[in-house]
N, CA, C and O atoms as a DFTB+ gen file, in Angstrom:
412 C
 N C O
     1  1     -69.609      59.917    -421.989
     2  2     -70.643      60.505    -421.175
     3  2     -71.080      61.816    -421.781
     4  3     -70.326      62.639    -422.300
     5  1     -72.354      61.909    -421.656
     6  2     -73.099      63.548    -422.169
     7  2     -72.793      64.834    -421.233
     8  3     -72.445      64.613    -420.073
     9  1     -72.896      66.002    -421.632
    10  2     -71.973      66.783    -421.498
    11  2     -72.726      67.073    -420.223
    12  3     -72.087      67.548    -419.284
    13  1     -74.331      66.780    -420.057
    14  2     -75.307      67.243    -419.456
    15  2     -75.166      66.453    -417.862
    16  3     -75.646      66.861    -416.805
    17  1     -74.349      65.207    -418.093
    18  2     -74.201      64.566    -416.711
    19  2     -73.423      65.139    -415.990
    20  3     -73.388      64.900    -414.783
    21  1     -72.524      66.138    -416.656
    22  2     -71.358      66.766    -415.591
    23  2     -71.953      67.963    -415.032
    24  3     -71.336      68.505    -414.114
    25  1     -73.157      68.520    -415.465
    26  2     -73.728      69.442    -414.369
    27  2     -73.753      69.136    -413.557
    28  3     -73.588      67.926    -413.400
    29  1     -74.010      70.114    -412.254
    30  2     -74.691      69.882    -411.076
    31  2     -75.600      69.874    -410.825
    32  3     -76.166      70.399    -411.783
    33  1     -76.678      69.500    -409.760
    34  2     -78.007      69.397    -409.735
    35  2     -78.371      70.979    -409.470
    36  3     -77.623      71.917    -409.195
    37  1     -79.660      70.934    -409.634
    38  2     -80.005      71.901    -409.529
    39  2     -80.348      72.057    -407.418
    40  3     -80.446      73.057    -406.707
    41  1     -80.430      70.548    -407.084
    42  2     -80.844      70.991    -405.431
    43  2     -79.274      70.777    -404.844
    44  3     -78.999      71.045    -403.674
    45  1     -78.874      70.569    -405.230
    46  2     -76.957      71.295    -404.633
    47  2     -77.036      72.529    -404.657
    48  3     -76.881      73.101    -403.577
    49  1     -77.312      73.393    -405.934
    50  2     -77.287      75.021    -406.255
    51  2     -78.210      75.454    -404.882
    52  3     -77.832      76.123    -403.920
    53  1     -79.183      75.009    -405.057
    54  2     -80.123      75.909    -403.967
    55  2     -79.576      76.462    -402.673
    56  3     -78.407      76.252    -402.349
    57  1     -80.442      77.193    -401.899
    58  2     -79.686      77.714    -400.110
    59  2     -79.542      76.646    -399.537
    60  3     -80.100      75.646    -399.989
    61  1     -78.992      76.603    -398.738
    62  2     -79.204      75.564    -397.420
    63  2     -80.301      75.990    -396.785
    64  3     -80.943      74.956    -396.971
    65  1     -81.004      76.640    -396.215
    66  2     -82.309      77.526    -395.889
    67  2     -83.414      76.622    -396.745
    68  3     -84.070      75.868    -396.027
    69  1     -83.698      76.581    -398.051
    70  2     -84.457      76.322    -398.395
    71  2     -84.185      74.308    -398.601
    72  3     -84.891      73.300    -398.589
    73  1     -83.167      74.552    -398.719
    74  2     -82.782      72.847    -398.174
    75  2     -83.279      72.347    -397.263
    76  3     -84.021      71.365    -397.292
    77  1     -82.952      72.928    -396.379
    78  2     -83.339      72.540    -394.814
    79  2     -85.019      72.306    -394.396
    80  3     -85.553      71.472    -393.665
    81  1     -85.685      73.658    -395.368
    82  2     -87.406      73.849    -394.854
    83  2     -87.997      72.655    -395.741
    84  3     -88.982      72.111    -395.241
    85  1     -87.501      72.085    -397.148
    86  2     -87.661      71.123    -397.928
    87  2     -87.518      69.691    -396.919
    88  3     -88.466      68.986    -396.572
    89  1     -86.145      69.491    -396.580
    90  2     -86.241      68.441    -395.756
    91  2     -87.540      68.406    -394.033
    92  3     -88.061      67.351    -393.673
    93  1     -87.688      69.253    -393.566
    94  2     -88.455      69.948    -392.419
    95  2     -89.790      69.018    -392.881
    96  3     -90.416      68.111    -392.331
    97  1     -89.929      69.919    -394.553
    98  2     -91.635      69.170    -394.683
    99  2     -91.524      67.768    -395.121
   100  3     -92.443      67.006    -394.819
   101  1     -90.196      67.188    -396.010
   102  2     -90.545      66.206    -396.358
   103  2     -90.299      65.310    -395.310
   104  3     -90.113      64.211    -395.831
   105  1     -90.173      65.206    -393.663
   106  2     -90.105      64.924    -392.467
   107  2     -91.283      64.827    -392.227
   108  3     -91.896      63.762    -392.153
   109  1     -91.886      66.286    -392.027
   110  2     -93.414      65.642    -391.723
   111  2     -94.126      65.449    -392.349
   112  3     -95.003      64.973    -391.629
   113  1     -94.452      65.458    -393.248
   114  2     -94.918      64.488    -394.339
   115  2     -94.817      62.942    -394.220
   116  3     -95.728      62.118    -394.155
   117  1     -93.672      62.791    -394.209
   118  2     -92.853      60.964    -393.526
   119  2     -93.570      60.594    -392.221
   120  3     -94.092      59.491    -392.062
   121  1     -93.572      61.625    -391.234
   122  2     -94.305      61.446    -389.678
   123  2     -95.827      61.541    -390.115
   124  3     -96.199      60.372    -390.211
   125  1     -96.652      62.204    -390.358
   126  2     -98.122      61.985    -390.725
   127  2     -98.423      60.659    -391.600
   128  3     -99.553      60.197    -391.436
   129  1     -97.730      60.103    -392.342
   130  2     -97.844      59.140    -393.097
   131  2     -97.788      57.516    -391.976
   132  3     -98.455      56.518    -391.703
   133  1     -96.588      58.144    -391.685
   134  2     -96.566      56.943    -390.252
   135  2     -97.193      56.701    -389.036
   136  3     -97.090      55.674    -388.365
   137  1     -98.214      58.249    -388.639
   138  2     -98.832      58.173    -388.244
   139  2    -100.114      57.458    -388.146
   140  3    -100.577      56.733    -387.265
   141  1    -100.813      58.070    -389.900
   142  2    -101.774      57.220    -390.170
   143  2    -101.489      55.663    -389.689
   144  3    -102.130      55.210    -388.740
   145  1    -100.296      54.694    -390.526
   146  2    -100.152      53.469    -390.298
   147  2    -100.249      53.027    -389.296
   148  3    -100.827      51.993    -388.961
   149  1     -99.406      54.138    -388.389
   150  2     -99.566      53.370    -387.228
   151  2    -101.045      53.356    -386.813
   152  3    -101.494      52.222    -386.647
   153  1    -101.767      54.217    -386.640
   154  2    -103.321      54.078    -386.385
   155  2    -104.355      52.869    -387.596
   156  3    -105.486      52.451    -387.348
   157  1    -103.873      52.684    -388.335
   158  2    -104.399      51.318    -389.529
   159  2    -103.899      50.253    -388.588
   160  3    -104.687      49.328    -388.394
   161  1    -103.052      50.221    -388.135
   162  2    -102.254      48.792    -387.551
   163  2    -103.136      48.742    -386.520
   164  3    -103.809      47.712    -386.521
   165  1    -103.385      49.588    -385.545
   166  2    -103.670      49.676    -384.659
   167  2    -105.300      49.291    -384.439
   168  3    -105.747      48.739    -383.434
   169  1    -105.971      49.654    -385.453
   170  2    -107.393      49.051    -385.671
   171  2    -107.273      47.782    -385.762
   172  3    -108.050      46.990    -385.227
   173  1    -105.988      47.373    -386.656
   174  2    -106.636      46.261    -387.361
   175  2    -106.120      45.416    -386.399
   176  3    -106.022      44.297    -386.903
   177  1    -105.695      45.423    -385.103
   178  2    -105.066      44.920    -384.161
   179  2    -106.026      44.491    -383.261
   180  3    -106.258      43.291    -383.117
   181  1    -106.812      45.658    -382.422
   182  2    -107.845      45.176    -381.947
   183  2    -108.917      44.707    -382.876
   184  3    -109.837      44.104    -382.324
   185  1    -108.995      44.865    -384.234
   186  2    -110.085      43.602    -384.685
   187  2    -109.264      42.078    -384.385
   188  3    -109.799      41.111    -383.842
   189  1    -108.169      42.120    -384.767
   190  2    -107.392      40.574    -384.860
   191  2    -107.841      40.168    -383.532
   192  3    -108.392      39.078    -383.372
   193  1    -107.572      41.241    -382.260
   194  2    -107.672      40.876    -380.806
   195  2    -109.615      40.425    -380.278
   196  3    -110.097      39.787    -379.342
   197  1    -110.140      41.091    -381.340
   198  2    -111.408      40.362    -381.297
   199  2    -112.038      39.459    -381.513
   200  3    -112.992      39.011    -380.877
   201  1    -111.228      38.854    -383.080
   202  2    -111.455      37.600    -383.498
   203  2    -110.924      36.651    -382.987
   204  3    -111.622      35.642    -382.889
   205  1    -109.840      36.608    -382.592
   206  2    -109.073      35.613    -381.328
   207  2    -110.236      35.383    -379.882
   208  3    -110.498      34.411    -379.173
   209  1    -110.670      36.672    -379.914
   210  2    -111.819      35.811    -378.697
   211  2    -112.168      35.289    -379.190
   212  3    -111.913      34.092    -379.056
   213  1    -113.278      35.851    -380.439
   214  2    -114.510      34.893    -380.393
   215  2    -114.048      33.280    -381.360
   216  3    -114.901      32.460    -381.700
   217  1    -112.608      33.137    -381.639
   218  2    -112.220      31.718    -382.132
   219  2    -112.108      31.080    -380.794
   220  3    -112.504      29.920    -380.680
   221  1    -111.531      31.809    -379.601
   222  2    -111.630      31.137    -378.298
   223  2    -112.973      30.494    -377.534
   224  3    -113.055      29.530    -376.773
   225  1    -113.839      31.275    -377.965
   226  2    -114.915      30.568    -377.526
   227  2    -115.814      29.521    -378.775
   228  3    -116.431      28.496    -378.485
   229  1    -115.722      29.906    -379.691
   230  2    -116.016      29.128    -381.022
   231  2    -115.439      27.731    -380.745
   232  3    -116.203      26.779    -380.909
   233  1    -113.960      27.457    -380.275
   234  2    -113.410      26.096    -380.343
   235  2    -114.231      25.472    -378.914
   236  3    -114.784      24.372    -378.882
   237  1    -114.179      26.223    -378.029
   238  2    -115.078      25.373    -377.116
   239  2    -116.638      24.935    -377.227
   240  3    -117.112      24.140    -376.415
   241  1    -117.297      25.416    -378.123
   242  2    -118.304      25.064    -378.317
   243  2    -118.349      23.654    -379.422
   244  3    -119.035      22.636    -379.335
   245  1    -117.405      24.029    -380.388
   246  2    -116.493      22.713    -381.144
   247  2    -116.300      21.167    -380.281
   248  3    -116.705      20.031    -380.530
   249  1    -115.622      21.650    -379.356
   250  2    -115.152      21.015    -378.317
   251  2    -116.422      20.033    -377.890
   252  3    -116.713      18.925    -378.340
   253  1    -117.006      20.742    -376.974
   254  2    -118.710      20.303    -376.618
   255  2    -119.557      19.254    -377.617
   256  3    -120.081      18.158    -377.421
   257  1    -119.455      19.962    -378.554
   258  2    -120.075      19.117    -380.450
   259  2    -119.383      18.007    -380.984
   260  3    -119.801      17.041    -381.622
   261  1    -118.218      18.330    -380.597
   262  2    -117.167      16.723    -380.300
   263  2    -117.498      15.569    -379.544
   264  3    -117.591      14.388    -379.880
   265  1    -117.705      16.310    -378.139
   266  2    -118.215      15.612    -377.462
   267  2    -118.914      14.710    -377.532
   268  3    -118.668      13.530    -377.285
   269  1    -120.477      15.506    -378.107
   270  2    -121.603      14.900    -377.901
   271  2    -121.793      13.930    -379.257
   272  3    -122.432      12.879    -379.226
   273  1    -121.290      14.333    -380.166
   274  2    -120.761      13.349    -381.654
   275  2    -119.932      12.008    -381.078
   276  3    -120.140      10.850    -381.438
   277  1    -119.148      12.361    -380.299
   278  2    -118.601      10.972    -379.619
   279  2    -119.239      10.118    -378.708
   280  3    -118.898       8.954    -378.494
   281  1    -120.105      10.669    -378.211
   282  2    -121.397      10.255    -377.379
   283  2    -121.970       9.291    -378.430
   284  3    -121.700       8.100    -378.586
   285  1    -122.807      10.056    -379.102
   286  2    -123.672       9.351    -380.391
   287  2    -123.022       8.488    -380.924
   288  3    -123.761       7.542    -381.195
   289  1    -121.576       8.247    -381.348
   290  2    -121.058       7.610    -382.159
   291  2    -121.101       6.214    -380.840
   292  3    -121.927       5.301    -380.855
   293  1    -120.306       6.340    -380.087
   294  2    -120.184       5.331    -378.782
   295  2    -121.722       4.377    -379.017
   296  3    -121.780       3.164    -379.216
   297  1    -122.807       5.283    -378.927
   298  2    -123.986       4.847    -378.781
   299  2    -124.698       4.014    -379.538
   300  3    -125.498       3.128    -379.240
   301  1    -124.231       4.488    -380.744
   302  2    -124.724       3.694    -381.915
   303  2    -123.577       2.634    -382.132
   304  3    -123.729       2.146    -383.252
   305  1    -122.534       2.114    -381.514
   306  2    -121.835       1.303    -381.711
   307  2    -121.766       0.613    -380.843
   308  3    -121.320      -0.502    -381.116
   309  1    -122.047       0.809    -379.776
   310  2    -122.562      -0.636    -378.529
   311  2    -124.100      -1.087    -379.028
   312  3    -124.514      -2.224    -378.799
   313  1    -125.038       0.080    -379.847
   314  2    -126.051      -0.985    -380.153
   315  2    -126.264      -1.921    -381.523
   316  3    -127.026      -2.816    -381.888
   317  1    -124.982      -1.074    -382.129
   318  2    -125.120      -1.836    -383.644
   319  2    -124.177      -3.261    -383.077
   320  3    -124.321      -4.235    -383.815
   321  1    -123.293      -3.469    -381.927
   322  2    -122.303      -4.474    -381.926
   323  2    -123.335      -5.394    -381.060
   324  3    -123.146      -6.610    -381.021
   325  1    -124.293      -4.872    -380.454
   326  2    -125.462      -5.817    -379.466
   327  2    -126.214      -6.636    -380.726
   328  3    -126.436      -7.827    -380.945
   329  1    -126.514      -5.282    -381.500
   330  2    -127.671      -6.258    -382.619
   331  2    -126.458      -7.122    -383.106
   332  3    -126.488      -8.180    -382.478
   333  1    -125.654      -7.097    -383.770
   334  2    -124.061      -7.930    -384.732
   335  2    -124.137      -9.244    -383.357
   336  3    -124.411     -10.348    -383.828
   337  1    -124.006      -9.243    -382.335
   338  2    -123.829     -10.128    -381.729
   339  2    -125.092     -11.095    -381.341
   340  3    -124.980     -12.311    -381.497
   341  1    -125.959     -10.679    -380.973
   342  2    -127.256     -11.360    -381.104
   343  2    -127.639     -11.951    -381.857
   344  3    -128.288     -12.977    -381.656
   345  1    -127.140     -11.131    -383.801
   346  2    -127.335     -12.260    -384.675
   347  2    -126.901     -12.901    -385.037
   348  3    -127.421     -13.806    -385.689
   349  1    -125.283     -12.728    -384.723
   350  2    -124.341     -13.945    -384.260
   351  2    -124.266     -15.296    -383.958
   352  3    -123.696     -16.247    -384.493
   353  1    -125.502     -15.070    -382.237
   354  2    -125.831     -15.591    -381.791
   355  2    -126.796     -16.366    -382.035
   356  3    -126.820     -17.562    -381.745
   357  1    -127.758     -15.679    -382.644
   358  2    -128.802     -16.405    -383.205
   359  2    -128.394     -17.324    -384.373
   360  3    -128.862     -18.462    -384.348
   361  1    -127.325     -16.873    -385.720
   362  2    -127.387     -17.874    -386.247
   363  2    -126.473     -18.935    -385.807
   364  3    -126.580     -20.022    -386.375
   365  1    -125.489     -18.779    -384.780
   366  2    -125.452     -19.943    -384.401
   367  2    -125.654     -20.895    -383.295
   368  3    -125.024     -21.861    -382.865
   369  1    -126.667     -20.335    -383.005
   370  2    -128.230     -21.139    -382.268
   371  2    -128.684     -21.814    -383.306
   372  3    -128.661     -23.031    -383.122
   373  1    -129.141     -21.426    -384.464
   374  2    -129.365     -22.229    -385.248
   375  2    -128.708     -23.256    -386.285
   376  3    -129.244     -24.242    -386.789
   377  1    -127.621     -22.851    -386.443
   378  2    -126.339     -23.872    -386.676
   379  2    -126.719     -25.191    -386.478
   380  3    -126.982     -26.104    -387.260
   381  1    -126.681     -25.065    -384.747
   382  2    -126.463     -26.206    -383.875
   383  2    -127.457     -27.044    -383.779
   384  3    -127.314     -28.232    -383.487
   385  1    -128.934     -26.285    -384.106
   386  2    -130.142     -27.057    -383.705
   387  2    -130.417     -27.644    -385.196
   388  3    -130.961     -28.737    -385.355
   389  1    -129.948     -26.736    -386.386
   390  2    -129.646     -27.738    -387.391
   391  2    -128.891     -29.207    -387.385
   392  3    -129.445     -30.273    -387.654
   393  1    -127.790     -29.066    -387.094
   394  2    -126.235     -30.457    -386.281
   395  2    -127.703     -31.335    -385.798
   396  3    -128.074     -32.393    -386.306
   397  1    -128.432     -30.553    -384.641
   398  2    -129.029     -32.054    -383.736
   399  2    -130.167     -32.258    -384.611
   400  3    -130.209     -33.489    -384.608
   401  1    -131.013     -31.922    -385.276
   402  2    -131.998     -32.694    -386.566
   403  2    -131.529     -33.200    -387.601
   404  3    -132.426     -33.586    -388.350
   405  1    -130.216     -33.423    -388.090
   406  2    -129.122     -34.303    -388.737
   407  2    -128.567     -35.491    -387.929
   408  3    -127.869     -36.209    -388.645
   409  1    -128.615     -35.704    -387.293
   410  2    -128.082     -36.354    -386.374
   411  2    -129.424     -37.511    -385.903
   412  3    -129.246     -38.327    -384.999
């Protein structure tokens, strides 16, 4: 080991007095710092608490648009299965009336 590690520090040497006013500021220093944060958190809290509304009302309007998409969809599928069945029907209406002019 170097001869220089067996000193002592130089903030051991100092007063306790000036120890003490060192720790004092680097305290508040630590408290203003945490202060700020805490006031950053705190904004960014009620923004979070704002955007949570308006996702609360955003999904219900979702909701509604669901809805009415399931509406439409319903709609267009009882009339696409009316036309599918009619022509169903029709060709085999004609099937049959083919069978009886063979016959």
């Amino acid at each position: 080991m170097s001869a220089s590690s067996h000193r002592p520090s130089t903030s051991s040497l100092s007063h306790p007095s000036t120890s003490a006013s060192a720790s004092t500021i680097n305290r508040n220093r630590q408290y203003t710092h945490l202060h700020a944060q805490l006031a950053q958190l705190n904004a960014h809290l009620a923004d979070m608490e704002n955007l949570v509304g308006m996702t609360a009302v955003q999904a219900e309007y979702v909701r509604g648009l669901g809805g009415w998409w399931g509406g439409g969809f319903m709609a267009a599928s009882k009339i696409l299965g009316e036309e599918s069945a009619n022509a169903a029907g029709a060709g085999a209406a004609a099937g049959e009336k083919e069978k009886g002019k063979q016959k």
